[in-house]
C-alpha positions as CSV (number, residue, x, y, z in Angstrom):
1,X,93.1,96.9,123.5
2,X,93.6,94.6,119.9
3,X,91.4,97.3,118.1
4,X,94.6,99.7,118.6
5,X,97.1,96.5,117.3
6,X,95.0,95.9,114.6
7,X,94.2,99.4,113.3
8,X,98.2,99.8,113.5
9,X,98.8,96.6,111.1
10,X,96.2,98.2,108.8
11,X,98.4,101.3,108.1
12,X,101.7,99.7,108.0
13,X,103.6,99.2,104.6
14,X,101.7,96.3,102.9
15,X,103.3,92.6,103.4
16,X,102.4,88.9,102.5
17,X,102.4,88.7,106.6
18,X,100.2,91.5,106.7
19,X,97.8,89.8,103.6
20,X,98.0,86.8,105.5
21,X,96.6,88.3,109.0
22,X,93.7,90.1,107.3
23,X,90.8,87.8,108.3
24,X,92.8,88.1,112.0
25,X,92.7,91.5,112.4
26,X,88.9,91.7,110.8
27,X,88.3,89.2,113.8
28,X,90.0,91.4,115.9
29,X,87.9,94.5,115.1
30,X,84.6,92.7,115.3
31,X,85.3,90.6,118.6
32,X,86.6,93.7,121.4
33,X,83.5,95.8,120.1
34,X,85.7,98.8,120.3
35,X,84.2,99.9,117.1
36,X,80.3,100.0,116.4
37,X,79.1,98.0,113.3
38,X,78.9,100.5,110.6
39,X,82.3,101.8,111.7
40,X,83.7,98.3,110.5
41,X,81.4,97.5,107.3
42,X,83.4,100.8,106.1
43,X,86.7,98.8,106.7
44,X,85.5,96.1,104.4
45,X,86.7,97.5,101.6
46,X,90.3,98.0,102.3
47,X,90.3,94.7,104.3
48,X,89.4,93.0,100.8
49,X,92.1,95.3,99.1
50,X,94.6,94.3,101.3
51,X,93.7,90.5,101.3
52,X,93.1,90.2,97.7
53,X,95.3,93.6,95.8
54,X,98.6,92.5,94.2
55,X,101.0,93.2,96.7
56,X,103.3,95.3,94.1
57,X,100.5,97.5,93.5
58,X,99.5,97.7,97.2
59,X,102.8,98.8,98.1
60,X,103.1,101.2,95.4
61,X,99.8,102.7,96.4
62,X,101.2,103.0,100.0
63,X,104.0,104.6,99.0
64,X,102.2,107.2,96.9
65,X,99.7,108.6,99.4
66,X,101.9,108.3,102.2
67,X,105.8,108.2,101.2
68,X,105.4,111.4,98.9
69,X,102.5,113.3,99.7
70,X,103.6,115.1,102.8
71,X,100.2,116.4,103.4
72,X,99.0,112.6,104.0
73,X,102.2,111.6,106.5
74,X,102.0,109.2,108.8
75,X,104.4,110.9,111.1
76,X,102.4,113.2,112.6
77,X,104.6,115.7,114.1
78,X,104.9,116.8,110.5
79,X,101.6,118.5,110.3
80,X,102.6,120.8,113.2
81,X,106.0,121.4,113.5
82,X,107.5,120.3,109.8
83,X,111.4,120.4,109.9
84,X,111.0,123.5,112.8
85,X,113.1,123.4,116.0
86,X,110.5,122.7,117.7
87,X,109.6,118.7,116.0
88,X,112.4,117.5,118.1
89,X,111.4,118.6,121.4
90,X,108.4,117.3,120.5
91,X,109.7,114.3,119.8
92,X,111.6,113.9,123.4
93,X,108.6,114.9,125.4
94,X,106.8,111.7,123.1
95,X,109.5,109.4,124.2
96,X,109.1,110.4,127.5
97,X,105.3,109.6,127.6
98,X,106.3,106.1,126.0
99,X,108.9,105.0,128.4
100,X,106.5,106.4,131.7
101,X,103.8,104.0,130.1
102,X,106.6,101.3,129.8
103,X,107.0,101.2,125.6
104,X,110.8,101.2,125.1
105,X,110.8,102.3,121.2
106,X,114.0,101.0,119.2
107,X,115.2,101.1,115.6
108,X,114.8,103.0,113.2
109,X,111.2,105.1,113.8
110,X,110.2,107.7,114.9
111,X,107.8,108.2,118.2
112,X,105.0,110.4,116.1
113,X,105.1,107.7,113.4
114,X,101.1,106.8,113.5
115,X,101.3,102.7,113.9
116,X,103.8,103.2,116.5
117,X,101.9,105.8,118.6
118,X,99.1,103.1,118.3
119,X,100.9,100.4,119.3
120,X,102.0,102.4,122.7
121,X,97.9,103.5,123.2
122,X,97.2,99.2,122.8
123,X,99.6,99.1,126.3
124,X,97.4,101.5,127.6
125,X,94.1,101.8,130.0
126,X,91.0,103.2,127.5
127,X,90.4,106.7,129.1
128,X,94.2,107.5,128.8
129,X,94.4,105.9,125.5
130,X,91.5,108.2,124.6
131,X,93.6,111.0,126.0
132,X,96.6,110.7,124.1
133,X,95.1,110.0,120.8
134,X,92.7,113.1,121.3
135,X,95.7,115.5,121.3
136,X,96.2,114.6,117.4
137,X,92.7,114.7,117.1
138,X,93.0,117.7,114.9
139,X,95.8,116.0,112.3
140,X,93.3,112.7,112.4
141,X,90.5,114.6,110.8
142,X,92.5,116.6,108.5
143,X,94.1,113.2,107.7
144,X,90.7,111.3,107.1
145,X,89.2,114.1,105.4
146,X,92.1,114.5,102.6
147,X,92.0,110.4,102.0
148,X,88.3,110.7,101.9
149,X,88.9,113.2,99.1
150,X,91.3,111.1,96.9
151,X,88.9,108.0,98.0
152,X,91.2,106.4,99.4
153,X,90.1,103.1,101.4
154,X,92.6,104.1,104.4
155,X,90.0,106.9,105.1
156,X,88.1,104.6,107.0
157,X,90.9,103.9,109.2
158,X,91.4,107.4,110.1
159,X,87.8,108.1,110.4
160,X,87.9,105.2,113.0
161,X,90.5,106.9,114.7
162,X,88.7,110.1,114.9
163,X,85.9,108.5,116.6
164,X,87.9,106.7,119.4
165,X,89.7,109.8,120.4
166,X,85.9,111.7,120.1
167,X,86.7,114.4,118.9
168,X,85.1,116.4,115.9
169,X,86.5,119.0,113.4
170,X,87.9,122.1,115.2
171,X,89.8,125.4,114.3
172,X,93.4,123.5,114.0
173,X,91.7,120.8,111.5
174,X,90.0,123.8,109.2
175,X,93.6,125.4,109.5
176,X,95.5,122.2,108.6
177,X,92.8,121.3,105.5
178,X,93.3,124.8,104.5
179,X,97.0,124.1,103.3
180,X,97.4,122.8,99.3
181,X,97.8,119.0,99.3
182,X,100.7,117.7,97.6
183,X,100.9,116.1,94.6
184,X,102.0,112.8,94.6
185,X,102.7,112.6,90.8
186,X,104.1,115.5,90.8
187,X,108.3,114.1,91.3
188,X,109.8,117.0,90.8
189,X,107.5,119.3,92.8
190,X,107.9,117.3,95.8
191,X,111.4,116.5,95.4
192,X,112.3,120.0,96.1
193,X,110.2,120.2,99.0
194,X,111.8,117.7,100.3
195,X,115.4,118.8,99.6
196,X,114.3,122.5,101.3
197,X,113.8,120.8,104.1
198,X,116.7,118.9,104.7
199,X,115.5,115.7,105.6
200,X,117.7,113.7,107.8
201,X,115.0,111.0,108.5
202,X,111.8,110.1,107.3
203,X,109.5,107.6,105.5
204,X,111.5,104.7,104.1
205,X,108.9,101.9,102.4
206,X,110.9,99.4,102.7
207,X,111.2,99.6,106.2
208,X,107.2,98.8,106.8
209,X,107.9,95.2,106.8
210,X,109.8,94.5,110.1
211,X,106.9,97.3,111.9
212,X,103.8,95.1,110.1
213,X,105.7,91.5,111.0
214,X,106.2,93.0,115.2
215,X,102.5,94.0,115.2
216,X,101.0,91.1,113.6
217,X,103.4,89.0,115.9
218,X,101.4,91.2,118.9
219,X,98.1,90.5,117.8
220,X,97.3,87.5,120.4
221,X,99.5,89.0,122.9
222,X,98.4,90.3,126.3
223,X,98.9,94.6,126.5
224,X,101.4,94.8,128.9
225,X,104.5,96.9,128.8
226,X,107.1,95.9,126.6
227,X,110.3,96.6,123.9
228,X,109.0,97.0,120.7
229,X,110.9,97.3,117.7
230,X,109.6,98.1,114.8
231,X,110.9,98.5,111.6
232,X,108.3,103.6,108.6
233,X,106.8,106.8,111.1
C-alpha cells in the first residue's frame, strides 16, 4: 500500500529529495485510491508548501511543531507513557510486532516514531494495517486536532490517518486534548521539561534526511518484507 509510503515521506524532516518527490507522492495518493478525493484536495496545500517553501524555513517549521512541542510528537509512545517505565516495554512489544510482520528496524529510531510505524503498516495486508493504526487512533486525532488548531498544513495528514484507521474521537482523545499544549517559543519552558525528563533519546532534525531519502527510495518498490533503515521517531 504506496498511500502508507507516501503519507510517511509527507511527515518526515523536509529535504531537497523529499521537494523533489512531491508530484510522486501526489501521484501516489491519487493513483491506489486509498484516499477519497476531498481527502487529498486538503493535502494540496502542504504538497505546494513542501514543493515550493524555502527549504530553511520548511525545516525550521518542522522543527518547531514537532522537535519542541512535545504535545505535537511524532513518537507516539510519548502521548501515553512519556518517560514512564512503562514506554519501553512498549517499545519491545512494538519491535516484536515489526519483526513478526518481517520489518527489521535499524539505526537510530525509535519503533513508535510515526513515519516508521507507517512504513511497517505499507508491508502490511489492509485490514491488519487498519488494525494496527487504529490502536493510536486516539493520539491521531488528538494529533490532527491540535495541528488543526495552530493551522498547520500537516493536519491534513493526520486527519487522513484518522480516517484509514476509522476511527472517531473517543474518551482517550478528549483526555489527551484536555492536557496544555506546549509552547514552542517558549525555549526556556520547554527546556526544563525536557531536562525533568531525562531524555536519553528523542527527536533529532537532522536525522530526517536519511528516514525521507529510504522512503522516497521505497516509493516504486513492491511491499514486501524487508530491512529498513531509517535515519527522527
Amino acid at each position: 500500500m504506496k498511500t502508507y509510503h507516501a503519507l510517511s515521506a509527507l511527515l518526515t524532516y523536509p529535504t531537497p529529495e523529499l521537494q523533489a518527490a512531491v508530484s510522486e507522492i501526489g501521484q501516489v495518493l491519487c493513483d491506489e485510491g486509498l484516499l477519497h478525493a476531498s481527502q487529498r484536495a486538503k493535502l494540496e496545500p502542504l504538497l505546494h508548501e513542501l514543493e515550493q517553501g524555502d527549504i530553511y524555513d520548511l525545516q525550521e517549521r518542522y522543527v518547531l511543531q514537532f522537535d519542541r512541542a512535545r504535545t505535537l510528537s511524532l513518537n507516539l509512545f510519548e502521548h501515553i507513557h512519556g518517560e514512564g517505565r512503562d514506554r519501553g516495554g512498549a517499545m519491545v512489544d512494538l519491535l516484536e510486532t515489526y519483526r513478526a510482520g518481517g520489518f527489521d528496524l535499524v539505526g537510530p529510531e525509535l519503533p513508535d516514531h510515526l513515519p516508521v510505524l507507517l512504513e511497517f503498516l505499507s508491508t502490511q495486508p489492509p485490514e491488519q494495517a487498519r488494525e494496527i493504526l487504529a490502536d493510536a487512533g486516539h493520539i491521531l486525532v488528538a494529533l490532527a486536532e491540535r495541528l488543526a488548531r495552530r493551522e498547520s498544513a500537516y493536519a491534513a495528514v493526520l486527519a487522513a490517518l484518522v480516517t484509514l484507521a476509522q476511527v472517531d474521537t473517543s474518551p482517550e482523545a478528549e483526555a489527551l486534548l484536555s492536557e496544555k499544549d506546549d509552547d514552542p517559543e517558549d525555549l526556556e519552558a520547554l527546556d526544563a521539561v525536557w531536562e525533568e525528563a531525562m531524555v536519553t533519546f528523542g527527536p533529532d532534525p537532522n536525522a530526517g534526511c536519511p528516514i525521507s531519502r529510504d522512503i522516497l527510495a521505497k516509493m516504486d518498490m513492491p511491499a514486501a518484507p524487508r530491512t529498513v533503515a531509517p535515519g527522527q521517531m
